[in-house]
C-alpha positions as protocol buffer text, in pm:
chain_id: "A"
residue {
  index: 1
  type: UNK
  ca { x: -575 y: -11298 z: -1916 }
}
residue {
  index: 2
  type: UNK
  ca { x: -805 y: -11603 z: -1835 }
}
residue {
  index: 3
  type: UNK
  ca { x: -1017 y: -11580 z: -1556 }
}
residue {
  index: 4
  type: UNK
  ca { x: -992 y: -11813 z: -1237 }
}
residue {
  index: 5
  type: UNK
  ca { x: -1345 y: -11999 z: -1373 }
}
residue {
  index: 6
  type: UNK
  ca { x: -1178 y: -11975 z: -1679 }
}
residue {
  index: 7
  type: UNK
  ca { x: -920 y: -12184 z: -1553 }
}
residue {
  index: 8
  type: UNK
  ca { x: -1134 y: -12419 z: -1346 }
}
residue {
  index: 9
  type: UNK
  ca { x: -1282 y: -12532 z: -1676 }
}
residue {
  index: 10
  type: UNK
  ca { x: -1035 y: -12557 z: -1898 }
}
residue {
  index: 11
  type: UNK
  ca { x: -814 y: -12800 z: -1619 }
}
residue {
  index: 12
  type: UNK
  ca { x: -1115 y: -13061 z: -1678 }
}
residue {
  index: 13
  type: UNK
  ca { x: -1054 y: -13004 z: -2069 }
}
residue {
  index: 14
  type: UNK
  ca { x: -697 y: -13086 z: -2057 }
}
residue {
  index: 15
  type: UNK
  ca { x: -688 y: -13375 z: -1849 }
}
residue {
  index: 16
  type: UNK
  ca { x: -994 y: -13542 z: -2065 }
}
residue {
  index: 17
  type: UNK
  ca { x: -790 y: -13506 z: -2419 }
}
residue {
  index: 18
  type: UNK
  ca { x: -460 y: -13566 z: -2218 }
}
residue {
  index: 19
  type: UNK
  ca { x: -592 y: -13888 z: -2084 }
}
residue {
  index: 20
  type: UNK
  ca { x: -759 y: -13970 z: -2436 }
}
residue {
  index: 21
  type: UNK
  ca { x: -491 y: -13916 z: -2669 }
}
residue {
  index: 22
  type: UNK
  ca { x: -251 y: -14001 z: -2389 }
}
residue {
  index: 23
  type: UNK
  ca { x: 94 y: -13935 z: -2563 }
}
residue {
  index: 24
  type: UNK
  ca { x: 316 y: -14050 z: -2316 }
}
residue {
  index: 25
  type: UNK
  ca { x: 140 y: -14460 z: -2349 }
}
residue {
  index: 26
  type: UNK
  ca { x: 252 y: -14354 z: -2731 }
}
residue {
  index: 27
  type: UNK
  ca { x: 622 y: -14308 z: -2635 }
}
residue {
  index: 28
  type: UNK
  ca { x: 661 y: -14680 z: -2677 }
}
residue {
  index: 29
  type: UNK
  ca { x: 446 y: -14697 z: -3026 }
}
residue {
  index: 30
  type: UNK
  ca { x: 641 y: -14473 z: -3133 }
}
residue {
  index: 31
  type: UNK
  ca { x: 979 y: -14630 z: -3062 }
}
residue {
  index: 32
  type: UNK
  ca { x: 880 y: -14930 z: -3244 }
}
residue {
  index: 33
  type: UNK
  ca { x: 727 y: -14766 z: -3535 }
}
residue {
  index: 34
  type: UNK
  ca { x: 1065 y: -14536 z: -3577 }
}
residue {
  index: 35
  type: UNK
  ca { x: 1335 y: -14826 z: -3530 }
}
residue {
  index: 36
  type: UNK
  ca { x: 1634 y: -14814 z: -3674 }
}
residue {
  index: 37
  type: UNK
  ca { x: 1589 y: -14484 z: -3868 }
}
residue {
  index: 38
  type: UNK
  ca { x: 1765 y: -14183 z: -3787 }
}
residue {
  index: 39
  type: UNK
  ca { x: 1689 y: -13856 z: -3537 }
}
residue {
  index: 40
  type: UNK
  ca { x: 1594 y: -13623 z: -3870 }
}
residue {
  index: 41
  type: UNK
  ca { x: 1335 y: -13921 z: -3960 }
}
residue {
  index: 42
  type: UNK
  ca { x: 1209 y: -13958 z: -3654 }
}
residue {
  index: 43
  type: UNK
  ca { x: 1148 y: -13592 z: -3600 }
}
residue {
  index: 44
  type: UNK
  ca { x: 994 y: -13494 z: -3912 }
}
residue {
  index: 45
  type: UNK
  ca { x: 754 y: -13782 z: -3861 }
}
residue {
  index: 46
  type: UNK
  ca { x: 676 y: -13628 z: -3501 }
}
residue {
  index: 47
  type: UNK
  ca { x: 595 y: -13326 z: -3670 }
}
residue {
  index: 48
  type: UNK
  ca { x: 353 y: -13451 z: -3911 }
}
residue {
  index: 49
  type: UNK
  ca { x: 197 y: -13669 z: -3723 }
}
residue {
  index: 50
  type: UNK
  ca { x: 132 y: -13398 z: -3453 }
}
residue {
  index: 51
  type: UNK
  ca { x: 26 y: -13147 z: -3684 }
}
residue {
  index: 52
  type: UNK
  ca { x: -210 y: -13338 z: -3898 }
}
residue {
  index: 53
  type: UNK
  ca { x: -369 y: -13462 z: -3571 }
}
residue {
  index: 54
  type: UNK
  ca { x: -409 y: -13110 z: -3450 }
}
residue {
  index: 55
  type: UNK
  ca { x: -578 y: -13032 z: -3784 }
}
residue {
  index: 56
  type: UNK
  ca { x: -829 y: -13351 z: -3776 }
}
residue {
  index: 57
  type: UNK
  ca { x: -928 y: -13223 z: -3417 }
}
residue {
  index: 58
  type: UNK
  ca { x: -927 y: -12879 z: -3474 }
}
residue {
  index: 59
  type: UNK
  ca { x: -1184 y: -12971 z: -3797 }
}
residue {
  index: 60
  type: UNK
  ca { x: -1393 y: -13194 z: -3621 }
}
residue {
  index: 61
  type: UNK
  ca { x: -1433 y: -12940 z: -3318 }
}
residue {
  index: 62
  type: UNK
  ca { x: -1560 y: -12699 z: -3557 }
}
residue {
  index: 63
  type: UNK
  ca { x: -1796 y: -12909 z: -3792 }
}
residue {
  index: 64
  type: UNK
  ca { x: -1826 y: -13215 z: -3616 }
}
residue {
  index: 65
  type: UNK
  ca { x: -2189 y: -13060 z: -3479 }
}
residue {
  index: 66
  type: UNK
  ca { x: -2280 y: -12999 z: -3829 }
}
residue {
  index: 67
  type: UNK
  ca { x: -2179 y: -13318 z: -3943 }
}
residue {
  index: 68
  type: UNK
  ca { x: -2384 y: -13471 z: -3646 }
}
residue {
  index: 69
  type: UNK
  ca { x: -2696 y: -13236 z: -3801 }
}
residue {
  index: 70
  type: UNK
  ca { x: -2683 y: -13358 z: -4110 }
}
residue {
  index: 71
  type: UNK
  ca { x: -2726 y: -13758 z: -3981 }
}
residue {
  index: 72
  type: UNK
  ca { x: -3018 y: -13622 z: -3785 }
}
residue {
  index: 73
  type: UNK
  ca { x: -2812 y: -13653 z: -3464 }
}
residue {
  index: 74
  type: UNK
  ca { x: -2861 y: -13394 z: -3150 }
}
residue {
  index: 75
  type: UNK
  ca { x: -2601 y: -13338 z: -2899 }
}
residue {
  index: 76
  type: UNK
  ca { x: -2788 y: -13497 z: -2614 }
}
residue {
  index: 77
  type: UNK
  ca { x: -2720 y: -13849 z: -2780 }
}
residue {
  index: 78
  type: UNK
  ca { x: -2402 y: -13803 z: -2882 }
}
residue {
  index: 79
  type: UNK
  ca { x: -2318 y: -13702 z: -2518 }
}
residue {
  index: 80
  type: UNK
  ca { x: -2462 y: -13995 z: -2389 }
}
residue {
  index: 81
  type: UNK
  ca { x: -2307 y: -14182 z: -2676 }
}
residue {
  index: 82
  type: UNK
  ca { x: -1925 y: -14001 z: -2651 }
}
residue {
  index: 83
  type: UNK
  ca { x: -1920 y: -14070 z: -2242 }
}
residue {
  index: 84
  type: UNK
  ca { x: -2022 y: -14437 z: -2310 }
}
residue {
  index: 85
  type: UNK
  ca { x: -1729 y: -14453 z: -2532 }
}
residue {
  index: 86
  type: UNK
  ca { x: -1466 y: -14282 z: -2280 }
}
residue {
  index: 87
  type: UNK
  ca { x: -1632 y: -14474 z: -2059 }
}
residue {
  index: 88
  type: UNK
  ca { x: -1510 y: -14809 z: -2179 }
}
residue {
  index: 89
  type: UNK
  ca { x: -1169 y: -14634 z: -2263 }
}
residue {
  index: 90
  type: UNK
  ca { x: -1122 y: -14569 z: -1923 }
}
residue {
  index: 91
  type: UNK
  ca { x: -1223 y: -14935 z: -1821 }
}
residue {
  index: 92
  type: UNK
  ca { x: -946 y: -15062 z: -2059 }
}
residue {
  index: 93
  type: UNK
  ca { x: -695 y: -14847 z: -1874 }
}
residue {
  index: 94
  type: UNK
  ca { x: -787 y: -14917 z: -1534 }
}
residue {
  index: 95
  type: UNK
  ca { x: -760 y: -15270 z: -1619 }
}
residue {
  index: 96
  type: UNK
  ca { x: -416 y: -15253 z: -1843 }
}
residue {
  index: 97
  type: UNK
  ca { x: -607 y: -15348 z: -2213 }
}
residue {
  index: 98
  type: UNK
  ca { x: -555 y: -15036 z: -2343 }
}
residue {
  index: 99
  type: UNK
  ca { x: -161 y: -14987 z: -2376 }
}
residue {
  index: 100
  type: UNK
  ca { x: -113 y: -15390 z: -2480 }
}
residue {
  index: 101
  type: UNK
  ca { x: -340 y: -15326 z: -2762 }
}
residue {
  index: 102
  type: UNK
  ca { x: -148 y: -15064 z: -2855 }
}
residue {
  index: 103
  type: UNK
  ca { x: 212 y: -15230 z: -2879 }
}
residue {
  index: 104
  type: UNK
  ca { x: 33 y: -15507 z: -2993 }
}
residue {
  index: 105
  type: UNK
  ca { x: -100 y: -15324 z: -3264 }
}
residue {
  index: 106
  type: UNK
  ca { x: 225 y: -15125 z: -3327 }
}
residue {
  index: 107
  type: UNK
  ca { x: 433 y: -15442 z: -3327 }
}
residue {
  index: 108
  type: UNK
  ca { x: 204 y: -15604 z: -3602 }
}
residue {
  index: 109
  type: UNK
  ca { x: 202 y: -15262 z: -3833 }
}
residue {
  index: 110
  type: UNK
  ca { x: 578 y: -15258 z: -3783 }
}
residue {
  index: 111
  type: UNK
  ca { x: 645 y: -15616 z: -3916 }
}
residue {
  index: 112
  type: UNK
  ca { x: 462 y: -15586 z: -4214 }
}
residue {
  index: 113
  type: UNK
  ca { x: 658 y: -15240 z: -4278 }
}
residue {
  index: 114
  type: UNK
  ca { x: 945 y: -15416 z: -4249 }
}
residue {
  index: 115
  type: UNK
  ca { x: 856 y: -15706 z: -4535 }
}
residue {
  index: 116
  type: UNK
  ca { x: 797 y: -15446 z: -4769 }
}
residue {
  index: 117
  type: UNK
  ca { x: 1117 y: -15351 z: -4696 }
}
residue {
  index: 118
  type: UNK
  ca { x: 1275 y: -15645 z: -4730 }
}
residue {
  index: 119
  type: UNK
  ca { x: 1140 y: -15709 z: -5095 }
}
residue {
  index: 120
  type: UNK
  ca { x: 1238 y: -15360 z: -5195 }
}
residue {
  index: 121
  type: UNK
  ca { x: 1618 y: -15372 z: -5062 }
}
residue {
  index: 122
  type: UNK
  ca { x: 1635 y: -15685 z: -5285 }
}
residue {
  index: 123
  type: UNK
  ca { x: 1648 y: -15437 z: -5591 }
}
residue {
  index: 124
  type: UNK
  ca { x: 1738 y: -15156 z: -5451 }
}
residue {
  index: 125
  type: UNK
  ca { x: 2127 y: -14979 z: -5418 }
}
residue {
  index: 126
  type: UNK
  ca { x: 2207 y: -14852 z: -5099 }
}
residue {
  index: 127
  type: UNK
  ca { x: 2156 y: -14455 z: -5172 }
}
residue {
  index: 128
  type: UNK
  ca { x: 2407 y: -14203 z: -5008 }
}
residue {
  index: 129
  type: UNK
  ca { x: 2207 y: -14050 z: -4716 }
}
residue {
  index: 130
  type: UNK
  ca { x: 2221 y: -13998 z: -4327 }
}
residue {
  index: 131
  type: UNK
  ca { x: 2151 y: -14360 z: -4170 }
}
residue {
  index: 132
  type: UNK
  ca { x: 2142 y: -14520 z: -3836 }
}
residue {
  index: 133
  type: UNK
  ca { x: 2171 y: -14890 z: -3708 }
}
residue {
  index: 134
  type: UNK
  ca { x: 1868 y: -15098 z: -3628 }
}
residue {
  index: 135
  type: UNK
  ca { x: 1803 y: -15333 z: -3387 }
}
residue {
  index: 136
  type: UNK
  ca { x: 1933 y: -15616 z: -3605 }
}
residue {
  index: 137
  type: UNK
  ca { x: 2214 y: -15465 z: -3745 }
}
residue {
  index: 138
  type: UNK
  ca { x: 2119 y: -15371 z: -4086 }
}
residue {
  index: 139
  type: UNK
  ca { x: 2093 y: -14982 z: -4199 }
}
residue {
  index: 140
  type: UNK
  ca { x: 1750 y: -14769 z: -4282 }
}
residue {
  index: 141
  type: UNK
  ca { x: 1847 y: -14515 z: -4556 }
}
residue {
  index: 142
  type: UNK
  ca { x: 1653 y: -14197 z: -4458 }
}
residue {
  index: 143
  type: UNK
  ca { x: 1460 y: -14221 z: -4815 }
}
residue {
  index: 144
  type: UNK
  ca { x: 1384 y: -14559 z: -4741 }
}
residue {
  index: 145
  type: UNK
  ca { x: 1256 y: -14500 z: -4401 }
}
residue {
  index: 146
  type: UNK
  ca { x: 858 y: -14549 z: -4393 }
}
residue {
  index: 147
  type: UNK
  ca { x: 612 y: -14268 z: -4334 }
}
residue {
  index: 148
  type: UNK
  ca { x: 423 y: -14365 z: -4060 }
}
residue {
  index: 149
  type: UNK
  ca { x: 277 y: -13996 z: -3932 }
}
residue {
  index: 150
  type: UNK
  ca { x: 23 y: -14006 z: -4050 }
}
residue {
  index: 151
  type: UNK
  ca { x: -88 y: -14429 z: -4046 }
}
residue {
  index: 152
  type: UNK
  ca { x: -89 y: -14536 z: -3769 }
}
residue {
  index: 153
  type: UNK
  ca { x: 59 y: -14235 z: -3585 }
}
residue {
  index: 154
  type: UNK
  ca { x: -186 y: -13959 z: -3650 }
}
residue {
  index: 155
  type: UNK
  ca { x: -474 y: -14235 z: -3743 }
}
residue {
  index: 156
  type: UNK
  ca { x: -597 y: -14398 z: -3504 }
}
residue {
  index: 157
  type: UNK
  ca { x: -296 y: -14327 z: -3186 }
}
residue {
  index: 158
  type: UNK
  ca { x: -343 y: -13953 z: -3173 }
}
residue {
  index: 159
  type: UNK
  ca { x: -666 y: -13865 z: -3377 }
}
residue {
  index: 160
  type: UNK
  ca { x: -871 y: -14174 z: -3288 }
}
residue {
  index: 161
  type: UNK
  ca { x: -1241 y: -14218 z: -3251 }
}
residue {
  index: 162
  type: UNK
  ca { x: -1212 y: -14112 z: -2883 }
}
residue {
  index: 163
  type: UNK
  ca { x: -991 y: -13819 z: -2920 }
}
residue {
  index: 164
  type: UNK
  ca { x: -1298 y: -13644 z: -3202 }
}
residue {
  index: 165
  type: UNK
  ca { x: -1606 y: -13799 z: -2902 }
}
residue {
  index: 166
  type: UNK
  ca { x: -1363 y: -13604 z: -2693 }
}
residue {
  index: 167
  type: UNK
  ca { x: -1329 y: -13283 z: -2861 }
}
residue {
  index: 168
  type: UNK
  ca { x: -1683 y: -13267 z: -3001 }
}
residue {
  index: 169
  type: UNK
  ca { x: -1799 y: -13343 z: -2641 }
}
residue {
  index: 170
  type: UNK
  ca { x: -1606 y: -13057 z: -2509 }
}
residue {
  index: 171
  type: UNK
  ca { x: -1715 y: -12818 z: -2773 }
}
residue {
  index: 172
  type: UNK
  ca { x: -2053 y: -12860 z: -2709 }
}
residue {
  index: 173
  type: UNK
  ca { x: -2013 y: -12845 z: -2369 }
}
residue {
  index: 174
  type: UNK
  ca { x: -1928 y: -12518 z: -2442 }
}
residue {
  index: 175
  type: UNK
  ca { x: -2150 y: -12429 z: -2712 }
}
residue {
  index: 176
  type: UNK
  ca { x: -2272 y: -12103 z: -2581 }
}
residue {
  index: 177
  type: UNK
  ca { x: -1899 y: -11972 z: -2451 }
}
residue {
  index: 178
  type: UNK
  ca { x: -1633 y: -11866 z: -2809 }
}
residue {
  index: 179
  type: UNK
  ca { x: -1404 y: -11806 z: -2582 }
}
residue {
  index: 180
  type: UNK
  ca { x: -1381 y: -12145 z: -2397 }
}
residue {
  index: 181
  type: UNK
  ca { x: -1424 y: -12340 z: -2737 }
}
residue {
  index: 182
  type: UNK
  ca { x: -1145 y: -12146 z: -2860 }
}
residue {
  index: 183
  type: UNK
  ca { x: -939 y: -12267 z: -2556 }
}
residue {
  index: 184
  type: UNK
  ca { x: -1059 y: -12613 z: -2606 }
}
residue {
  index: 185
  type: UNK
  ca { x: -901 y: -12629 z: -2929 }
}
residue {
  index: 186
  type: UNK
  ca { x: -611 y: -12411 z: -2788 }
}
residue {
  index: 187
  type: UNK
  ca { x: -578 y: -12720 z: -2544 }
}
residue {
  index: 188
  type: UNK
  ca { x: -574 y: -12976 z: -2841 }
}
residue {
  index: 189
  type: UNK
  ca { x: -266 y: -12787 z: -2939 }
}
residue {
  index: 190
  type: UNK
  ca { x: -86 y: -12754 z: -2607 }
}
residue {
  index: 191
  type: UNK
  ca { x: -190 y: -13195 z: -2597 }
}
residue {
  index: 192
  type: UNK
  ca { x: 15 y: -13204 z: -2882 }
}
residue {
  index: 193
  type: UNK
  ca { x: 295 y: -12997 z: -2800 }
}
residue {
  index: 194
  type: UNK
  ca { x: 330 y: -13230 z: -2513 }
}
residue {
  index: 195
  type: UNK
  ca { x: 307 y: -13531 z: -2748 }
}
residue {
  index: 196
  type: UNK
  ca { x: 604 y: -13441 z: -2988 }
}
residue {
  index: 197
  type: UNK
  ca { x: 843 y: -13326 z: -2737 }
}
residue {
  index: 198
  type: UNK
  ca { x: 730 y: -13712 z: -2576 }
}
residue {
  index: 199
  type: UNK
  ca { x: 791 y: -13835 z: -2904 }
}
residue {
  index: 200
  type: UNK
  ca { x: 1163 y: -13629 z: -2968 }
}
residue {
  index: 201
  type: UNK
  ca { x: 1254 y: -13770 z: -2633 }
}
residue {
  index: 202
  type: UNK
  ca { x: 1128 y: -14098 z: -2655 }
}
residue {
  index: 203
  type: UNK
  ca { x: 1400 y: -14300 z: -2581 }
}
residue {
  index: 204
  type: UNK
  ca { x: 1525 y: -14084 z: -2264 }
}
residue {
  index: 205
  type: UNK
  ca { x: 1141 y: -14113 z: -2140 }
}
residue {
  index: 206
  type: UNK
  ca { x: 1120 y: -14430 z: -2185 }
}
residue {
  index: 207
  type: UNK
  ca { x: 1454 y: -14492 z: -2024 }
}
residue {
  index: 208
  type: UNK
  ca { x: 1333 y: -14334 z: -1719 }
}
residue {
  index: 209
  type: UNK
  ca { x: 973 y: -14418 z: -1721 }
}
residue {
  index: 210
  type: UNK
  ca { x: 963 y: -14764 z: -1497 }
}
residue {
  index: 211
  type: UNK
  ca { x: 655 y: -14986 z: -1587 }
}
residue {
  index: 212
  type: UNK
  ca { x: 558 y: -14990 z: -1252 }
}
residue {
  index: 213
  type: UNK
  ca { x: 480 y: -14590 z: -1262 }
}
residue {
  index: 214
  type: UNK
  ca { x: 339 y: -14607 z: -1578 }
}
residue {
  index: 215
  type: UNK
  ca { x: 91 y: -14833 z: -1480 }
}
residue {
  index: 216
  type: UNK
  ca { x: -6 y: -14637 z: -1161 }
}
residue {
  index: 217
  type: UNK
  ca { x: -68 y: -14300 z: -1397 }
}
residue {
  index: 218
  type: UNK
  ca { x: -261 y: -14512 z: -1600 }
}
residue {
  index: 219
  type: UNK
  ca { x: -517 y: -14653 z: -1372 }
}
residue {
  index: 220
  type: UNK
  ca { x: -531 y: -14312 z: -1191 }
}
residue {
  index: 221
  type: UNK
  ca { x: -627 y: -14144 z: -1522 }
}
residue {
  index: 222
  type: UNK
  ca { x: -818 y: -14400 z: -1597 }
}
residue {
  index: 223
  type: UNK
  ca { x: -1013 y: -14350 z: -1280 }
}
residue {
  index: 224
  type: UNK
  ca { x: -1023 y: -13966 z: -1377 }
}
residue {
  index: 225
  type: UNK
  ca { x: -1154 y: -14021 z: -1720 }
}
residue {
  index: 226
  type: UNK
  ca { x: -1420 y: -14254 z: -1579 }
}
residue {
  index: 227
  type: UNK
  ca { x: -1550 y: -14027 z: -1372 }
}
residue {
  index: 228
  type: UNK
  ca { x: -1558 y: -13788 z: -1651 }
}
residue {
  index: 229
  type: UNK
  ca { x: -1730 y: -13967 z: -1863 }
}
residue {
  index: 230
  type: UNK
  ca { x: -2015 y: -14038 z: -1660 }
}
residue {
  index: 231
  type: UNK
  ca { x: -2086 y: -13677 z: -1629 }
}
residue {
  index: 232
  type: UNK
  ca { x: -2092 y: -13666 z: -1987 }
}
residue {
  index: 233
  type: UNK
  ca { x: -2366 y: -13933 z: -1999 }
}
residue {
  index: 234
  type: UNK
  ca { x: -2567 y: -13744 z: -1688 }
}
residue {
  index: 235
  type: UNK
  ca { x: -2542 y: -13416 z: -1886 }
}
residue {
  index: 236
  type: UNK
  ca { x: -2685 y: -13601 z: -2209 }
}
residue {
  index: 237
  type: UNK
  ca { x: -2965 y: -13750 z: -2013 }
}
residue {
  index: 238
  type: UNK
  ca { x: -3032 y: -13462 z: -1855 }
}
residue {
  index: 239
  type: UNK
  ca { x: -3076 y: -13233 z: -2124 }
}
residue {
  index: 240
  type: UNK
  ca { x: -3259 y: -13561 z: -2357 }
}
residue {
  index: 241
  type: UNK
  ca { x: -3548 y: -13603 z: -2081 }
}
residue {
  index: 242
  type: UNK
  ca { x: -3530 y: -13318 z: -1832 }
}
């Protein structure tokens, strides 16, 4: 059973990769990504998309060091480095950036899913599978329905450059403690626990989820993640010069 320090450190864990990978700001991404296509589609993309992140964390927590040695890079830098990153992350939310270009970004990968539709339909038969109605009215076969779990879901939403800073950060953090970076990664998996039952819910959550509220939690975490990233720039000075 997890001790109460135990505890104390791994709260700080979860909120950083909660904040970074933040998969209720992807409820809406995903929405948009997944229109018109049916509740099997939509949860076996969930699925994938949260597992393969898991896996890209999961690797990078436990040879992203390496891969840092090999580039001649020490920990002290990238600390300094990773918490400049958050950093400006957590600037973006405070100030509302972050989440627009997300949708933005969503919206555009979306439309140009939906011209390669558009030219394939044109020579395609409608094949005898479960469908649902989208947003205009036409129908999304489910073999026809584009995989996007892993691009853009999994790469760059869930697994992006600030989610591997994140993890790497928190590894080393814990370099001389197995049993905390075994929790770390343990906390990359409850993250994305958390992410696909967002995901399987989305439309209820976003239903209920005013704009208002979403954009206090935002600028509160954002305030959060700030703060933590300037201890992760401290502790990489520290241990550069001191």
């Amino acid at each position: 059973m997890p001790s109460f320090d135990m505890l104390n450190e791994l709260i700080p864990v979860f909120v950083t990769l909660f904040v970074i990978i933040d998969p209720l700001g992807l409820v809406p991404v995903f929405i948009v990504l997944t229109q018109g296509t049916s509740a099997a589609h939509r949860r076996r993309m969930a699925i994938r998309a949260c597992l393969t992140s898991f896996f890209i964390l999961a690797a990078f927590a436990l040879i992203g060091e390496g891969l840092l040695g090999i580039f001649g890079i020490h920990m002290p830098a990238f600390r300094i480095a990773g918490g400049t990153l958050l950093f400006l992350i957590a600037l973006e939310m405070l100030f509302e950036k972050r989440s627009q270009k997300r949708n933005q970004r969503a919206e555009q990968v979306h439309q140009e899913l939906e011209e390669d539709h558009e030219a394939e339909k044109a020579q395609k038969a409608q094949a005898a599978a479960p469908t649902t109605k989208s947003a205009n009215g036409h129908t999304i076969p489910d073999e026809e329905a584009d995989d996007i779990s892993i691009f853009p879901m999994s790469i760059p939403f869930l697994s992006g450059p600030g989610a591997i800073a994140s993890v790497m950060l928190l590894m080393g953090k814990f370099e001389d403690n197995i049993a905390m970076q075994a929790s770390v990664i343990g906390v990359v998996a409850v993250v994305m626990a958390i992410a696909f039952v967002f995901f399987l819910a989305s439309n209820v959550v976003a239903k209920r989820l005013s704009p208002t509220v979403a954009t206090v939690v935002s600028r509160l975490l954002g305030m959060i993640l700030a703060a933590l990233a300037v201890q992760f720039i401290i502790d990489g000075v520290k241990q550069a010069f001191f």
